[in-house]
C-alpha atoms as an extended CHARMM CRD file, in Angstrom:
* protein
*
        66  EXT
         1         1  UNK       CA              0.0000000000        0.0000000000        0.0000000000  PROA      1               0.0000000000
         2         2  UNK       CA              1.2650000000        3.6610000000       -0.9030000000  PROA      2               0.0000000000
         3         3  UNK       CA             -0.5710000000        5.3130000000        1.7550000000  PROA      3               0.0000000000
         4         4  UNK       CA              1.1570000000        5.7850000000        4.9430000000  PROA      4               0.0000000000
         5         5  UNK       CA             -0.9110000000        6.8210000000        8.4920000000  PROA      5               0.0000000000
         6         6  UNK       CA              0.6180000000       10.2260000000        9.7360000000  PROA      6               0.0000000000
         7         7  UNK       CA             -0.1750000000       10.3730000000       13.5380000000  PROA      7               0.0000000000
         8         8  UNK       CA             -2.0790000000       13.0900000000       14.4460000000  PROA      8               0.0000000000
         9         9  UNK       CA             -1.7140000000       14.5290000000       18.1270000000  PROA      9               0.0000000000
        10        10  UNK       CA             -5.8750000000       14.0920000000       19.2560000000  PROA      10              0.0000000000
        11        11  UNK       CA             -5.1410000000       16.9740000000       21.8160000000  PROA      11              0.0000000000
        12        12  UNK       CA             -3.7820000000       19.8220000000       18.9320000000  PROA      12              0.0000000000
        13        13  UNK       CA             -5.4680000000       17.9780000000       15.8910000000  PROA      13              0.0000000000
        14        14  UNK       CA             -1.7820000000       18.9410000000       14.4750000000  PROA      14              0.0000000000
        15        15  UNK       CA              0.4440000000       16.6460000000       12.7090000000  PROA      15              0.0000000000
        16        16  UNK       CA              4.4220000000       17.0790000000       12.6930000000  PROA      16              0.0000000000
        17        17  UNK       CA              6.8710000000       15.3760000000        9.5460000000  PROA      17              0.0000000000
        18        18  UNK       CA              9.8930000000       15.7350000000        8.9650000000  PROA      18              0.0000000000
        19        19  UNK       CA             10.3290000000       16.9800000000        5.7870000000  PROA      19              0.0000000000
        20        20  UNK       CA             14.4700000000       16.6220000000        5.7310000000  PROA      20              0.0000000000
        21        21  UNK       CA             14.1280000000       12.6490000000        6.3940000000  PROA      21              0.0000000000
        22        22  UNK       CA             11.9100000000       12.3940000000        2.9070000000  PROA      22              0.0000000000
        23        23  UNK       CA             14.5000000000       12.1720000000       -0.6350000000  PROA      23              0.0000000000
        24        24  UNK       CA             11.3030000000       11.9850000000       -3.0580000000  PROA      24              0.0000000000
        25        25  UNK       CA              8.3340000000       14.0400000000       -3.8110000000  PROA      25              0.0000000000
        26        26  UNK       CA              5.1940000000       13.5130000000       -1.5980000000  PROA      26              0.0000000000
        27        27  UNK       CA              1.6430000000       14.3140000000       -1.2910000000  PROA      27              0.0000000000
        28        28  UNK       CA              0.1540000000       14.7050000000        2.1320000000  PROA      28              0.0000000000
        29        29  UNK       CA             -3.9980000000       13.8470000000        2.0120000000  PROA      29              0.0000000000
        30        30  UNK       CA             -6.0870000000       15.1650000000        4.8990000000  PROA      30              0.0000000000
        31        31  UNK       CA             -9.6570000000       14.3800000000        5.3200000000  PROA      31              0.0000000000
        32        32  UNK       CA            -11.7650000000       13.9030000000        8.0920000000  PROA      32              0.0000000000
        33        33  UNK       CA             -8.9850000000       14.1110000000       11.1080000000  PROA      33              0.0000000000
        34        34  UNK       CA             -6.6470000000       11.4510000000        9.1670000000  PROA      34              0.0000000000
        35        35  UNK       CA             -3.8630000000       12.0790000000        7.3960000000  PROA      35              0.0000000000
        36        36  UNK       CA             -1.7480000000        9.9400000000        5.1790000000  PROA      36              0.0000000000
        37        37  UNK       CA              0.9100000000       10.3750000000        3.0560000000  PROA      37              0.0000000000
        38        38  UNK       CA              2.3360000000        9.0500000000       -0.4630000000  PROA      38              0.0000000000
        39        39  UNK       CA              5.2500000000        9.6250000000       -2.1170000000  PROA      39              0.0000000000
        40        40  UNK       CA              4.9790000000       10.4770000000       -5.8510000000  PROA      40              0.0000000000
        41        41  UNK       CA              5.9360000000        8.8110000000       -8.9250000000  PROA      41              0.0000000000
        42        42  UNK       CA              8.7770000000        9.9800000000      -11.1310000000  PROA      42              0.0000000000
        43        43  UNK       CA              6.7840000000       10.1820000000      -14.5970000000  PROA      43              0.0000000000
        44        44  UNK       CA              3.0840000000        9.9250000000      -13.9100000000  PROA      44              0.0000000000
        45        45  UNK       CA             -0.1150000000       10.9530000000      -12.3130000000  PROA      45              0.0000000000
        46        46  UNK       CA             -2.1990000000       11.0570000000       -8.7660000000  PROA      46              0.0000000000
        47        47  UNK       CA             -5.8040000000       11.5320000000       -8.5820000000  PROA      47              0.0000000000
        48        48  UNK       CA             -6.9410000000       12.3210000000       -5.3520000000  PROA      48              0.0000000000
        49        49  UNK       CA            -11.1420000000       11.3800000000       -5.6570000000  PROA      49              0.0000000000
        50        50  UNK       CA            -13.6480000000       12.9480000000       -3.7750000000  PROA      50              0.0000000000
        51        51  UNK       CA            -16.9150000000       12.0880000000       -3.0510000000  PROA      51              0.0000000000
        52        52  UNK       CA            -19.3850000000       14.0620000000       -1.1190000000  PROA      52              0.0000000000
        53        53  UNK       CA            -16.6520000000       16.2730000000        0.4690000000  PROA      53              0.0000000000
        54        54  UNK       CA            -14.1770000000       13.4220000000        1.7570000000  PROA      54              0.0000000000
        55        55  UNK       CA            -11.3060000000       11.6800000000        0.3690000000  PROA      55              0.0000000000
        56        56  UNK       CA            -12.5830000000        8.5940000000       -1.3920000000  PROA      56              0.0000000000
        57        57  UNK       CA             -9.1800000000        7.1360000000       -2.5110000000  PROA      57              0.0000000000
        58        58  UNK       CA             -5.9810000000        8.0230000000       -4.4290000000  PROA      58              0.0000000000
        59        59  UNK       CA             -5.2490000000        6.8570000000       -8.1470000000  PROA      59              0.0000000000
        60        60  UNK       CA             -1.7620000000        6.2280000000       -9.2240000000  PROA      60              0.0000000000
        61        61  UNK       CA             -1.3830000000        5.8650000000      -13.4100000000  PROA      61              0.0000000000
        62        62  UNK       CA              2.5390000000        5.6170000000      -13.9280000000  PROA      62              0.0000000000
        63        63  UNK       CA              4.9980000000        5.9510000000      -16.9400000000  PROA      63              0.0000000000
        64        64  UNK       CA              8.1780000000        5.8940000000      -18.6720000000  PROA      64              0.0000000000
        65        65  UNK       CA              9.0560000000        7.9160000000      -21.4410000000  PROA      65              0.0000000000
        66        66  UNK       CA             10.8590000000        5.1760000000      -24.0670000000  PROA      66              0.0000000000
């Protein structure tokens, strides 16, 4: 699975990374007091769906340029 939980303190409702530990690109997805987080592909897209206001689920189409 690409999506990784991000703890979220339940006292702040804040959420700390650490953005020097991560070598890629990455997407952070927040919806409904969850967050996750994905890293990106080199040559492709991400669809983040929606439905009715929340995150429904995250759509990876990858490629490579011959």
């Amino acid at each position: 699975m690409r999506l990784k939980d991000i703890k979220v303190d339940p006292k702040t409702m804040k959420l700390e990374i650490d953005i020097m530990n991560k070598k890629d690109n990455f997407a952070i997805v927040v919806s409904e007091g969850r967050a996750k987080i994905a890293e990106l592909p080199q040559h492709g897209e991400t669809k983040i769906i929606t439905h009715q206001g929340k995150v429904k689920r995250v759509k990876w189409d990858e490629g490579e340029e011959f």
